[in-house]
C-alpha positions as CSV (number, residue, x, y, z in Angstrom):
1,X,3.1,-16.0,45.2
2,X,0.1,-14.4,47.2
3,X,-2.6,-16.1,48.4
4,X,-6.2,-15.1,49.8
5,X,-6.0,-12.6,52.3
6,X,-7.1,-14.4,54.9
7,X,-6.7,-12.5,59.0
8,X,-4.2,-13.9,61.5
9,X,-5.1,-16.5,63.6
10,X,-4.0,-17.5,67.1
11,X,-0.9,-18.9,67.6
12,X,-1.6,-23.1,67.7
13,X,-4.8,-22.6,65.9
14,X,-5.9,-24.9,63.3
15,X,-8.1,-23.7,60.0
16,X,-11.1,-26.2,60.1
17,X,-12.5,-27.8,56.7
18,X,-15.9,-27.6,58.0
19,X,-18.2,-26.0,56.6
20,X,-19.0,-22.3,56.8
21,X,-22.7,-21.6,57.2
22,X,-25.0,-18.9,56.3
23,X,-28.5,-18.5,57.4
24,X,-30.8,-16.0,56.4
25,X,-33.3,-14.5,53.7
26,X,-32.3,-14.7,50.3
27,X,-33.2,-12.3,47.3
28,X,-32.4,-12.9,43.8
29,X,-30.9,-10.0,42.5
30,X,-31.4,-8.6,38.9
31,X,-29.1,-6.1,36.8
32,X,-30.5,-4.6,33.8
33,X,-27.3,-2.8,32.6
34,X,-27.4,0.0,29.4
35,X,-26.7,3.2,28.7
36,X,-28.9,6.0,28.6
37,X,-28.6,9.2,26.8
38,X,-31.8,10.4,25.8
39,X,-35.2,11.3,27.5
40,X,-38.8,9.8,26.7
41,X,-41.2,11.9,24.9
42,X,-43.9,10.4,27.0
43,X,-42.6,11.4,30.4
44,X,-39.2,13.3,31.7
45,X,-38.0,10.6,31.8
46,X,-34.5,8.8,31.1
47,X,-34.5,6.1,28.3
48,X,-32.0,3.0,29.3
49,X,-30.8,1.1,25.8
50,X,-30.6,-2.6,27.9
51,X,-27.2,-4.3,26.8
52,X,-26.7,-7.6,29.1
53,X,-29.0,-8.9,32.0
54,X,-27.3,-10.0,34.9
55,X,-28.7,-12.3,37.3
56,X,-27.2,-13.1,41.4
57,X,-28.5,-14.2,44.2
58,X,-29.0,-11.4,46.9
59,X,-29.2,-11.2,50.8
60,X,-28.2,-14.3,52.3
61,X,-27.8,-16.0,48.9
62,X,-25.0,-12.9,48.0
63,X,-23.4,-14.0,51.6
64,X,-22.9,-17.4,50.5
65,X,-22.1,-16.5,47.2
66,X,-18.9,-14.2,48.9
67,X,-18.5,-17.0,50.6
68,X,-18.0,-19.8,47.9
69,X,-15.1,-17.6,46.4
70,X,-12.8,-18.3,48.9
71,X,-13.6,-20.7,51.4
72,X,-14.2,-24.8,49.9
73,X,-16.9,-25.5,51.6
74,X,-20.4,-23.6,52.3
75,X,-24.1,-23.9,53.1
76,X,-26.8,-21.8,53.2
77,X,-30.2,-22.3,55.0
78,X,-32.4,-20.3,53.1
79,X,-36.2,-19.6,52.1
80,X,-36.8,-20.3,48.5
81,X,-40.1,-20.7,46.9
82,X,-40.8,-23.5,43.9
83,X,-41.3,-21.1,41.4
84,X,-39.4,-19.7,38.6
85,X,-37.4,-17.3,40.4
86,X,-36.7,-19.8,43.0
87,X,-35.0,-22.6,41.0
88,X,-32.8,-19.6,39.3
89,X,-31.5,-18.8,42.7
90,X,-31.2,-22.2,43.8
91,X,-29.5,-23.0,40.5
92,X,-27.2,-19.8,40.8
93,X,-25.7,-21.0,44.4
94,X,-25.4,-24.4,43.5
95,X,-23.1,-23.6,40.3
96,X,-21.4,-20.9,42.7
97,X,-20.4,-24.0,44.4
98,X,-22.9,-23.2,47.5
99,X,-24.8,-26.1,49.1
100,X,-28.5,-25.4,49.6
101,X,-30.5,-26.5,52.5
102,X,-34.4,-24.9,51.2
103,X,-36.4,-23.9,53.8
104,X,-40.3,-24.1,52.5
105,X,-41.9,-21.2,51.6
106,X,-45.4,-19.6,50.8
107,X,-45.6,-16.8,47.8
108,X,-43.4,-16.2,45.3
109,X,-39.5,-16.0,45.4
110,X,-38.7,-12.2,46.2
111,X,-36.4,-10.6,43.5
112,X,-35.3,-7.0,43.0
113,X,-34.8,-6.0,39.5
114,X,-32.7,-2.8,39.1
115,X,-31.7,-0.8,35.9
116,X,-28.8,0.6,35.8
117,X,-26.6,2.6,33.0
118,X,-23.4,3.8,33.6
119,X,-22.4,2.2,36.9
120,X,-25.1,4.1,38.3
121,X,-29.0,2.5,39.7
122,X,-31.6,4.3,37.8
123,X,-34.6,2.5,39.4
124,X,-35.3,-0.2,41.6
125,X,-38.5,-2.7,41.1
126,X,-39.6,-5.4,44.0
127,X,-41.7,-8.2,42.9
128,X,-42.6,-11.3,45.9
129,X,-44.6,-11.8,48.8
130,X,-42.6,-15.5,50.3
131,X,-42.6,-16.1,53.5
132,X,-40.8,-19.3,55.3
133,X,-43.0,-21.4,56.5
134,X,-42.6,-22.6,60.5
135,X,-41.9,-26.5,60.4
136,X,-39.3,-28.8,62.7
137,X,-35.9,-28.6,61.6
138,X,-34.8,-30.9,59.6
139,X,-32.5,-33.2,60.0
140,X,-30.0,-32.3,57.4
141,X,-30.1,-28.7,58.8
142,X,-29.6,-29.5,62.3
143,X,-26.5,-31.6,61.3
144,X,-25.0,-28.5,58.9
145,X,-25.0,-26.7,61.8
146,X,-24.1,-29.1,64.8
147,X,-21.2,-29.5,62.1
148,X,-20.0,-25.8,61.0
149,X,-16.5,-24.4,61.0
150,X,-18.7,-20.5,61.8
151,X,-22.4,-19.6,61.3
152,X,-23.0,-16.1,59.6
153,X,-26.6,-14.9,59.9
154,X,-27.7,-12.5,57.2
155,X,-31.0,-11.1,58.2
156,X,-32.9,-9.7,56.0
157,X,-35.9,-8.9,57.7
158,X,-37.8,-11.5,55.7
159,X,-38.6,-14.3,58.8
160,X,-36.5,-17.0,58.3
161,X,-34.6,-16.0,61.8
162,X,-37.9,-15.8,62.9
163,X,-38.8,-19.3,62.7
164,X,-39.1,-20.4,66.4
165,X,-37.1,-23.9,65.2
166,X,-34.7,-21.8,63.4
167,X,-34.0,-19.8,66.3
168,X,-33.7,-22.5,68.9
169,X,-31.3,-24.5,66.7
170,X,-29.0,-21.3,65.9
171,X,-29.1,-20.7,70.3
172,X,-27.7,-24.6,70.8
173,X,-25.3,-24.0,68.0
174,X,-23.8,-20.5,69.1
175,X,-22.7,-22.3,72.4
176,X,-20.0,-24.5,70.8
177,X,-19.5,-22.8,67.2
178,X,-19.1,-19.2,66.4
179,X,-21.8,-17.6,65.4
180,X,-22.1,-13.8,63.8
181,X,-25.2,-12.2,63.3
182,X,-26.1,-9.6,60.9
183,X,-29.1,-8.3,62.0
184,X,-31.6,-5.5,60.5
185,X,-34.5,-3.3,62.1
186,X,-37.8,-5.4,60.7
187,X,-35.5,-9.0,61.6
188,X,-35.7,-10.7,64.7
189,X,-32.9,-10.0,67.1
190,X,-29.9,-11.9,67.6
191,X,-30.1,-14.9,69.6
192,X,-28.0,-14.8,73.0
193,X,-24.3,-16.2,72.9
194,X,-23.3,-14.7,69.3
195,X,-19.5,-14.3,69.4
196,X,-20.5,-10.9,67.3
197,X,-23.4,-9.0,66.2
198,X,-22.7,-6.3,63.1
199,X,-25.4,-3.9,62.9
200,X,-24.6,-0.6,60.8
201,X,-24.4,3.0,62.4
202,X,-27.5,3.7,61.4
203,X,-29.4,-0.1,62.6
204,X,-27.3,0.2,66.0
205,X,-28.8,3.5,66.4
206,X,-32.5,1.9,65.9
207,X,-32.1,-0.7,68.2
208,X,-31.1,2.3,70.7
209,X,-34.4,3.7,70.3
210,X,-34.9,6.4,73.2
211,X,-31.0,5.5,74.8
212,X,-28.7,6.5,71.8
213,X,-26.0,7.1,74.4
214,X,-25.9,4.1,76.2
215,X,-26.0,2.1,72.5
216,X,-23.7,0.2,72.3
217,X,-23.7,-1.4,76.0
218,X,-27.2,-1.5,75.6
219,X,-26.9,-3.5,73.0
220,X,-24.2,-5.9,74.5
221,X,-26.7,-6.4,77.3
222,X,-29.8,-6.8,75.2
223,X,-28.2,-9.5,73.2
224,X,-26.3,-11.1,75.1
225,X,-23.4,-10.9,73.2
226,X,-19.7,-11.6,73.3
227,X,-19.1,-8.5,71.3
228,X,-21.2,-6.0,69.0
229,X,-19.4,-4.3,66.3
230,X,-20.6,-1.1,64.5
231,X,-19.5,-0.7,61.3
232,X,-19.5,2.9,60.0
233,X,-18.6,3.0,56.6
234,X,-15.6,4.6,55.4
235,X,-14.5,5.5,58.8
236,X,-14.4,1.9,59.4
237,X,-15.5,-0.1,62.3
238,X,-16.1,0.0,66.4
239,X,-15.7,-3.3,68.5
240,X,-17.2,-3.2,71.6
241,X,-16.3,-5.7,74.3
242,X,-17.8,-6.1,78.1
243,X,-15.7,-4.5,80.3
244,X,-12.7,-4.4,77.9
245,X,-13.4,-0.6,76.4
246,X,-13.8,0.4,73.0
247,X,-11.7,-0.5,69.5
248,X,-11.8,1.5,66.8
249,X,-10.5,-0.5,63.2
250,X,-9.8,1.9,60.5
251,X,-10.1,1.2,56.6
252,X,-7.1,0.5,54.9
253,X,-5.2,3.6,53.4
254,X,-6.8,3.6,49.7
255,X,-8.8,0.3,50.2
256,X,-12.3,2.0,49.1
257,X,-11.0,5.3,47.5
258,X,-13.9,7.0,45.5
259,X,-16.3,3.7,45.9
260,X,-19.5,5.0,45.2
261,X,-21.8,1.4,45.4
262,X,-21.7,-0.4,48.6
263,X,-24.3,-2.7,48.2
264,X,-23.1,-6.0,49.6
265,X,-20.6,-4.6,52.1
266,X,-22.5,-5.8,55.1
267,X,-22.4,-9.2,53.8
268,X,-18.8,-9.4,52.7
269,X,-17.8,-7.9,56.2
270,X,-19.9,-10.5,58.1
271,X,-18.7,-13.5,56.0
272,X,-15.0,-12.3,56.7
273,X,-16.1,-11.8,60.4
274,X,-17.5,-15.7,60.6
275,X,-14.0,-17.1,58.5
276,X,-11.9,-15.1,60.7
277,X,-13.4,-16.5,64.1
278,X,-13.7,-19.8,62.8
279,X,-10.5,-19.8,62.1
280,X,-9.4,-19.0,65.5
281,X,-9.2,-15.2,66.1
282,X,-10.5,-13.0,68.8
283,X,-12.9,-10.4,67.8
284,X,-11.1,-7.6,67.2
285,X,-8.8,-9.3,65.2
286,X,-11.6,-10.9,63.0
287,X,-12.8,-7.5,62.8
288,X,-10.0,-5.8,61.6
289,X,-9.5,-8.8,58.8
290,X,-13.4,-7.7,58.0
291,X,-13.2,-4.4,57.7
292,X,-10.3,-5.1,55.1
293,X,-12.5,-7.0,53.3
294,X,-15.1,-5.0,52.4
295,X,-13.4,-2.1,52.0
296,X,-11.1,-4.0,48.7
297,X,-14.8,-5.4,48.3
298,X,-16.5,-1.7,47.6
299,X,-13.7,-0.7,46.0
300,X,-13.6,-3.8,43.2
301,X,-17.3,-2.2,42.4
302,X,-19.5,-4.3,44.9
303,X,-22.2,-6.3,44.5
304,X,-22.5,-5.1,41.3
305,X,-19.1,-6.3,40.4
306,X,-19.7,-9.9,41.5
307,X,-20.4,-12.3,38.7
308,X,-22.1,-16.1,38.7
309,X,-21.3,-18.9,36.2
310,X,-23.8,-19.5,33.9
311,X,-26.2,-22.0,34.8
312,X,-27.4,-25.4,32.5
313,X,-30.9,-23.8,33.5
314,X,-32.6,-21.3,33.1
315,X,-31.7,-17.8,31.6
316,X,-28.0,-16.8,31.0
317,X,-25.8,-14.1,33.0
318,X,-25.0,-12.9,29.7
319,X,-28.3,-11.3,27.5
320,X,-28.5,-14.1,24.5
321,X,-26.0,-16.3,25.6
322,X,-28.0,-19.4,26.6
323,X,-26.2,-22.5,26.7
324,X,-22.9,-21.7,27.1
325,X,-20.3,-24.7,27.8
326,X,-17.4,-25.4,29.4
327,X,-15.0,-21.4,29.7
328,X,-18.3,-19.8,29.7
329,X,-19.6,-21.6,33.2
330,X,-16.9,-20.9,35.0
331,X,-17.3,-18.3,37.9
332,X,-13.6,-16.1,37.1
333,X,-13.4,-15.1,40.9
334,X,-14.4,-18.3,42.6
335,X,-11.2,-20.1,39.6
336,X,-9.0,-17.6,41.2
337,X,-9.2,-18.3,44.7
338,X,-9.3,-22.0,44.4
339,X,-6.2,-21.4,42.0
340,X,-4.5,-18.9,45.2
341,X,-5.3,-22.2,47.8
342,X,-3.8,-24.5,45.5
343,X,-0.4,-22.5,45.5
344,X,-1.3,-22.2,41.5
345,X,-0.6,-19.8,39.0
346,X,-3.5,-17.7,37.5
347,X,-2.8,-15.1,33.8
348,X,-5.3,-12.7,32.9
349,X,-5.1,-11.0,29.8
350,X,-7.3,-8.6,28.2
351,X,-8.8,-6.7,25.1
352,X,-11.9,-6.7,22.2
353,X,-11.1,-9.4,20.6
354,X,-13.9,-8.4,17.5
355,X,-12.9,-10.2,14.9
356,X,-10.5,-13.1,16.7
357,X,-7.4,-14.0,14.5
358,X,-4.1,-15.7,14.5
359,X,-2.3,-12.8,16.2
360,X,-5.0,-13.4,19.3
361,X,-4.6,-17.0,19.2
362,X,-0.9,-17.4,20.0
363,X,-1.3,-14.3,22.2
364,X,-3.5,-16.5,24.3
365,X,-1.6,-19.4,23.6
366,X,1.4,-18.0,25.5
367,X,-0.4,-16.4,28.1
368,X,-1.9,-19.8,28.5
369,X,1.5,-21.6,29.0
370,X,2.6,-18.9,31.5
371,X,0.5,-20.1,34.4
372,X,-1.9,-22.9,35.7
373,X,-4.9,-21.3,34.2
374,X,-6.2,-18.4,31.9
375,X,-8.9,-15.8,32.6
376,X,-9.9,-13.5,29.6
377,X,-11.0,-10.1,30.1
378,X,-13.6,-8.7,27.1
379,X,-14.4,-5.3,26.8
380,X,-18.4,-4.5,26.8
381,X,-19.9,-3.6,23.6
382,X,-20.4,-0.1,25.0
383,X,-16.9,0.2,26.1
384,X,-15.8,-1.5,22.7
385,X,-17.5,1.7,21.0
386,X,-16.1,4.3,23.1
387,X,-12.5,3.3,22.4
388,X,-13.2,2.2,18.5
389,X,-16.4,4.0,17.0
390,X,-19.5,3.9,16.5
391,X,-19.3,1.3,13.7
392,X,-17.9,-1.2,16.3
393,X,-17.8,-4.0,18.0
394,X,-19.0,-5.9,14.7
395,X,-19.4,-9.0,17.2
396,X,-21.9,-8.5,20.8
397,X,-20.4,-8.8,23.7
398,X,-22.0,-12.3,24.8
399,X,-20.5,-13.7,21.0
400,X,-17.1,-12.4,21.8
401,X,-17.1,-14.5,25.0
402,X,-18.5,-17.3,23.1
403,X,-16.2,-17.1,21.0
404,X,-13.2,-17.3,23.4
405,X,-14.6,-19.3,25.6
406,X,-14.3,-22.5,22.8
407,X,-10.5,-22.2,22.7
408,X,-8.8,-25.1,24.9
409,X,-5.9,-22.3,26.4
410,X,-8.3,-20.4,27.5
411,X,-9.9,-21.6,31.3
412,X,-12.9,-18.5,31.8
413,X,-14.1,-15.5,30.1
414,X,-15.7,-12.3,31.9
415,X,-16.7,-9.1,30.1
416,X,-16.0,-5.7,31.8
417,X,-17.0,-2.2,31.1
418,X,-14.7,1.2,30.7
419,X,-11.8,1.2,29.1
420,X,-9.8,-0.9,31.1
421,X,-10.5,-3.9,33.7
422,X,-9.6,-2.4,37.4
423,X,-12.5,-3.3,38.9
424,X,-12.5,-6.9,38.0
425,X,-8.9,-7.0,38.5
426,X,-8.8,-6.1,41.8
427,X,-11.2,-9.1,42.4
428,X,-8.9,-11.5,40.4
429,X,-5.4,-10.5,41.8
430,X,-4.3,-12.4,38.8
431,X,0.1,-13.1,39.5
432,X,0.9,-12.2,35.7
433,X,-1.3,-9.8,33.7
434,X,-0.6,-10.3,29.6
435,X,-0.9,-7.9,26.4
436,X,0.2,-7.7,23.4
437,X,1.7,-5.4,21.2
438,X,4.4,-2.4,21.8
439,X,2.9,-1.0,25.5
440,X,5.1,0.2,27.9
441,X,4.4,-2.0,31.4
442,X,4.2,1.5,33.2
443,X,2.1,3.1,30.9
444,X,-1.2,0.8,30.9
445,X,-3.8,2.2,33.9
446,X,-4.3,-1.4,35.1
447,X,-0.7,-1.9,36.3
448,X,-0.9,-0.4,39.5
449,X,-3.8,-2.9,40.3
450,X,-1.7,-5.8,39.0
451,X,1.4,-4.7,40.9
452,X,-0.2,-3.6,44.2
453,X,-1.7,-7.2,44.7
454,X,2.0,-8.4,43.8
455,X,1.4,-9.7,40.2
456,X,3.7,-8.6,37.5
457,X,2.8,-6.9,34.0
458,X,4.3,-9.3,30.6
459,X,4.0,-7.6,27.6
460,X,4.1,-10.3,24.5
461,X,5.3,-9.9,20.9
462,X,2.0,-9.3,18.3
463,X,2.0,-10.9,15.1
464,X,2.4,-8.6,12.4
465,X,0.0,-7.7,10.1
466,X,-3.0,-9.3,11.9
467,X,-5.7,-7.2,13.1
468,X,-8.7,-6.9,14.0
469,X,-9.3,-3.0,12.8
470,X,-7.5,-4.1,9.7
471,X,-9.6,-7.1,8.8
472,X,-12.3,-5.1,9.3
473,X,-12.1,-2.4,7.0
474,X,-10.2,-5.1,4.4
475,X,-13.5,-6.4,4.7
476,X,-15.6,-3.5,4.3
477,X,-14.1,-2.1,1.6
478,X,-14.1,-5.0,-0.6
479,X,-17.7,-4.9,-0.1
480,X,-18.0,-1.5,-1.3
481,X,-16.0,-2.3,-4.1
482,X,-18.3,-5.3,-5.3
C-alpha cells in the first residue's frame, strides 16, 4: 500500500496534529472551460462554446486548499469581503475541509475569471478592489498561530502581510514555529526569523535590484532568514544557507514532463515546504520533498486540475448541477488522501457511462467491493464526442455525474477531459484501477500512471448484450420506425 508522499523527517521526530497555517491574500478563481473552433464575424476573434464553470479559491485560499488534501487539519487567515464572491470562497474552503479565520475587508472580493478551451487560457478578466482592513488581532487568530504545527505565507501582494498586527504576530510566531514565506514584488517583505523564504528566479532577481550578483546573500541578510530558496522551474530549486554554501535540488526524472500550466506551483511547493519543516526536517530536506511536489503537481495539470466539492451554497463546480447531494460533494482528491492516512483502500474506475445500465451497475458494484471506497471517472461531453460522434453524449456531463453519484457503491464522482484520465489519475494514485470489458491491462494509456504510483490495473467481466451504444441506436431506430 502507498501512502502520501510525505519527505523524511529527522530521526526521533514526531509529526505534530496541529494545525498547518496559511496566511495570505486570497482570490477566487474562475474557469470557464469550452471549446473553440470558430472566429467571430464581429472581431478576429476566437468564439469559446462554454461547457462547465469551474469555481476555486486562488492565492492563499489555493494554498490552503493544497493543503486540506493531505494534511487533517488547516487554517487560513485571509481577507474576504461580505459580498457574493466572498461567501463563495469562504463556502469553497470550508467544504475543502479548510478552517477560515476572515480578516475584514473594504471593496469587493477580488476574483479572476479565465476562459479557457482546450487546456489552454484564452483570456483573463480581474474584477475587485478589497483591501484588509488594519484592526488588533483577534483573538482566535493569535491563538491559530501561537498553536500551529508550520505557518506558510502566500503573499499575494494584496496587504494582508501588510497589516502592522499581522506582521507583528507572524514575527512572535516565527521564533518558536516554522514559518515559510512566499513573498511577491508588490507584497511586503518577509518578516525576520522565517526558517525559509521562496521567491521565484525571476522575484529573487527583483528584490536584487541593482546587486543581481550578490542575490541571494543579499537576500539572506535583508531578511533575516534561516534560509532563502529560489525555485527555478524545471531546473528545480537552489537553497541557500549562511555560511553553509549553495544546494542545488533537481526535479524528479519525468515528474513534470511536457507540463505546460504551472499556475499554482508556487503554492503547492511552499505548502510542502511548511509540512516538511513542521514535521521535523532541515531545509534542504524540506526542499527537496517540495520541489517533488510541485513538480507531480504541474505535471497532474495544476491548478487547473484541482477540483472543490460542491457547496450547499451558492453556484455549482459543475455548470447546471445545483444541489448536488451526498457522491456529488465530495472533493475526489482530498477522499484519497484521507483514505492513504487511514491505511485504506481507494478503486477508481472510469468511462461515459451515457445511458447507465445493468452492465455498469455490477461493474461498479464490484469495483465497489474491491476497496474501502469508489471514485468514478466521467468523460467530458467534449471528450464523450471525440471518441463516439457527434450525435453523443445523449446525457451532459453534469447529469452523468448525477446520475452516478445516487448509487450507494459509488463514494465520488469527477468528470475529466481527453480520452483518458492521466491527469486526474496522477492526483488520485488510486491502488486498483477497474474496467470492463476484453482490454488488455498493458494496452490502456492510463496504466503506466496506475502502475507507477504502485496501484495495479483489474480488468472485470462485462455483461453481455448491455450497452450503452446499443441501447441507443435500439432506441433511435424504433423511433424512426414509429
Amino acid at each position: 500500500m502507498h501512502g502520501p508522499r510525505r519527505c523524511p523527517i529527522a530521526a526521533g521526530s514526531i509529526v505534530s496534529t496541529k494545525p498547518l497555517v496559511i496566511v495570505g491574500d486570497s482570490i477566487l478563481d474562475i474557469d470557464i472551460l469550452g471549446s473553440a473552433s470558430r472566429l467571430s464575424p464581429e472581431a478576429p476573434v476566437p468564439v469559446v462554446d462554454a461547457e462547465r464553470l469551474v469555481q476555486r479559491p486562488g492565492g492563499a485560499g489555493l494554498a490552503a486548499l493544497l493543503a486540506a488534501r493531505t494534511e487533517t487539519a488547516v487554517v487560513l487567515i485571509t481577507g474576504i469581503a461580505d459580498d457574493d464572491a466572498g461567501r463563495r470562497l469562504h463556502d469553497l474552503l470550508a467544504a475543502s475541509g479548510v478552517r477560515v479565520l476572515a480578516l475584514p475587508m473594504s471593496g469587493t472580493t477580488v476574483s479572476k475569471i479565465r476562459i479557457r478551451a482546450r487546456g489552454q487560457s484564452m483570456l483573463r478578466v480581474d474584477r475587485g478592489d478589497g483591501a484588509p482592513i488594519d484592526r488588533p488581532v483577534a483573538a482566535e487568530v493569535a491563538d491559530a498561530l501561537a498553536g500551529a504545527r508550520a505557518i506558510c505565507v502566500a503573499d499575494y501582494g494584496a496587504g494582508v502581510t501588510a497589516l502592522p498586527a499581522i506582521r507583528t504576530a507572524l514575527t512572535e510566531a516565527a521564533r518558536r514555529i516554522p514559518t515559510v514565506w512566499d513573498p511577491h514584488p508588490r507584497g511586503a517583505p518577509p518578516i525576520p526569523g522565517c526558517a525559509l523564504v521562496t521567491p521565484n528566479h525571476e522575484e529573487a532577481q527583483a528584490f536584487c535590484g541593482e546587486s543581481p550578483g550578490d542575490g541571494p546573500e543579499l537576500l539572506l541578510q535583508r531578511w533575516g532568514a534561516a534560509a532563502v530558496c529560489i525555485t527555478r522551474g524545471a531546473q528545480g530549486a537552489r537553497v541557500y544557507l549562511p555560511q553553509a554554501g549553495v544546494h542545488h535540488i533537481g526535479v524528479p526524472q519525468g515528474a513534470a514532463a511536457g507540463a505546460a500550466d504551472v499556475c499554482g506551483a508556487g503554492d503547492r511547493f511552499a505548502v510542502a515546504a511548511a509540512v516538511a519543516l513542521g514535521d521535523g526536517a532541515d531545509a534542504v530536506t524540506a526542499v527537496r520533498a517540495a520541489v517533488g511536489d510541485a513538480a507531480r503537481f504541474v505535471s497532474a495539470g495544476g491548478a487547473a486540475s484541482v477540483s472543490t466539492p460542491v457547496s450547499s451554497k451558492g453556484s455549482d463546480v459543475l455548470a447546471g448541477a445545483a444541489g448536488l447531494e451526498d457522491a456529488s460533494t465530495v472533493d475526489p482528491v482530498a477522499l484519497a488522501a484521507r483514505l492513504r492516512r487511514r491505511g485504506g483502500t481507494l478503486v477508481a474506475t472510469g468511462g461515459c457511462f451515457d445511458l447507465l445500465h445493468t452492465g455498469h451497475i455490477r461493474l461498479l458494484r464490484q469495483a465497489r467491493e474491491l476497496g474501502d471506497a469508489l471514485i468514478v471517472l466521467v468523460n467530458s461531453d467534449a471528450s464523450v464526442r471525440a471518441l463516439k460522434g457527434s450525435g453523443r453524449p445523449v446525457m451532459r456531463d453534469a447529469d452523468r455525474a448525477r446520475v452516478l453519484a445516487a448509487l450507494a457503491c459509488v463514494d465520488a464522482v469527477a468528470i475529466f477531459d481527453g480520452p483518458t484520465p492521466e491527469r486526474m489519475l496522477e492526483d488520485l494514485r488510486p491502488d486498483i484501477w477497474v474496467k470492463g470489458g476484453d482490454y488488455v491491462a498493458a494496452d490502456l494509456p492510463e496504466a503506466d500512471v496506475v502502475y507507477r504510483h504502485g496501484g495495479e490495473v483489474m480488468i472485470l467481466p462485462t455483461v453481455a448484450g448491455y450497452s450503452s451504444s446499443r441501447l441507443i441506436a435500439a432506441a433511435t431506430s424504433r423511433r424512426e420506425h414509429s
